[in-house]
C-alpha positions in Angstrom: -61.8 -247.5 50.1 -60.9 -243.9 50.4 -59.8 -241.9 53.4 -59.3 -238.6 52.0 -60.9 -235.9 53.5 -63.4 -234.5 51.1 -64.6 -237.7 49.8 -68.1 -239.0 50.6 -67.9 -242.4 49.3 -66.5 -245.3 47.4 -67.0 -248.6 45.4 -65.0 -251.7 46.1 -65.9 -254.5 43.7 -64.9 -257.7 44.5 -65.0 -261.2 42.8 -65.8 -264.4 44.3 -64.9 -265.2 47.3 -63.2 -261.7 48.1 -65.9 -260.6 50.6 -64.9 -263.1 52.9 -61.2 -261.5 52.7 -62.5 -258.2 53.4 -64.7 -259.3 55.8 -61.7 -261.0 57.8 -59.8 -257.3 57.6 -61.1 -255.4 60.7 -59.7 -252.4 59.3 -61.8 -252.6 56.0 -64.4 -254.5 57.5 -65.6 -251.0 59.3 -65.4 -249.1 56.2 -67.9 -251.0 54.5 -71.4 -249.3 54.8 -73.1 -251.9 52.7 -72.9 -254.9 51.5 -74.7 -256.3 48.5 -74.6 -259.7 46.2 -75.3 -259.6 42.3 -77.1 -262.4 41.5 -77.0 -264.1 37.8 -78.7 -262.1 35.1 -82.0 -263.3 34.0 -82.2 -264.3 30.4 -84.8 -261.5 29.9 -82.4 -258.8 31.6 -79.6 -259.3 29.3 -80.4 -256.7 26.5 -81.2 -254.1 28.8 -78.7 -254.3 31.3 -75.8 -255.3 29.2 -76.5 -251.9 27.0 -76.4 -250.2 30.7 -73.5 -251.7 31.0 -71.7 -250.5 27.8 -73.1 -249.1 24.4 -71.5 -251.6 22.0 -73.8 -253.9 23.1 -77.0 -251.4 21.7 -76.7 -253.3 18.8 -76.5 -256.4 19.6 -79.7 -258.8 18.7 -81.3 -260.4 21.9 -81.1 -263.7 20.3 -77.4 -263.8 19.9 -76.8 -262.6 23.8 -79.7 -265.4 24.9 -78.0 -268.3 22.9 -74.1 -267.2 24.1 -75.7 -266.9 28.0 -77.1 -269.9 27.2 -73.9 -271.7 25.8 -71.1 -270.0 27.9 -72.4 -266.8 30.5 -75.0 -268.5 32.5 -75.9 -265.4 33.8 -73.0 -264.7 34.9 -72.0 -261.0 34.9 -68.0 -261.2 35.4 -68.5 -263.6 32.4 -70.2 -260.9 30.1 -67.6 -258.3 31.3 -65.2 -260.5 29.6 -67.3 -260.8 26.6 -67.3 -257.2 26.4 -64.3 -256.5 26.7 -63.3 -259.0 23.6 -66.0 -257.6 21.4 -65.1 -253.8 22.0 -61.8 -254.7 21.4 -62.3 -256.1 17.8 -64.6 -253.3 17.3 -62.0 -251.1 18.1 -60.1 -252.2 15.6 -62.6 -252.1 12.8 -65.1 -249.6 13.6 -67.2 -250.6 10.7 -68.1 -254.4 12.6 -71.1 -254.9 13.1 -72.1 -256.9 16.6 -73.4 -259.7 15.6 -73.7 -263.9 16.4 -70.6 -264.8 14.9 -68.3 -261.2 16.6 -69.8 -262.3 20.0 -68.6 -266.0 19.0 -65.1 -265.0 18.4 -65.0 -262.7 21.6 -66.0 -266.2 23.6 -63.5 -268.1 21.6 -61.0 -265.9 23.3 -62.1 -266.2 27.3 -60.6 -270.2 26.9 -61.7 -273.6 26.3 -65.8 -273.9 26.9 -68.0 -276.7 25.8 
């Protein structure tokens, strides 16, 4: 939300549940021109979208991101966001890794216990 004079418009992105919270504030309530729900990503959207999302997933192979949705994302995108930000962080720190099954592994051994 932004109330500064020369700006046109704003994002607010909000995680589950938080609509309600802005809903119930009248005062942010009537800032918000639209509304919209993000759905799960479908299996088949994955490659694409996630290399929207952010380049080190380019070269990723389609069959590593189908397995780990799969196993651990079920679609879900604030689920990839933390895979993301695991595997750009190792690849950070050794820009010669390539993105593969077992770097996506270890980025989803980091986000906590998962069957």
């Amino acid at each position: 939300m932004w109330d500064a004079p020369g700006c046109a418009a704003a994002l607010v992105l909000c995680g589950a549940g938080s609509e309600r919270a802005v809903a119930r504030a009248s005062a942010l309530r009537s800032r918000v021109l639209t509304w919209h729900q993000v759905g799960r990503l479908e299996p088949s959207q994955l490659p694409q979208t996630l290399s929207l999302f952010h380049p080190v997933w380019a070269q990723a192979d389609p069959d590593d991101l189908a397995r780990v949705d799969e196993q651990i994302a079920h679609g879900n995108f604030r689920t990839w966001a933390k895979i993301t930000s695991h595997v750009y962080a190792a690849c950070e720190r050794g820009p010669a890794l390539r993105v593969d099954g077992e770097l996506i592994e270890q980025a989803c051994a980091r986000l906590g216990p998962y069957p």
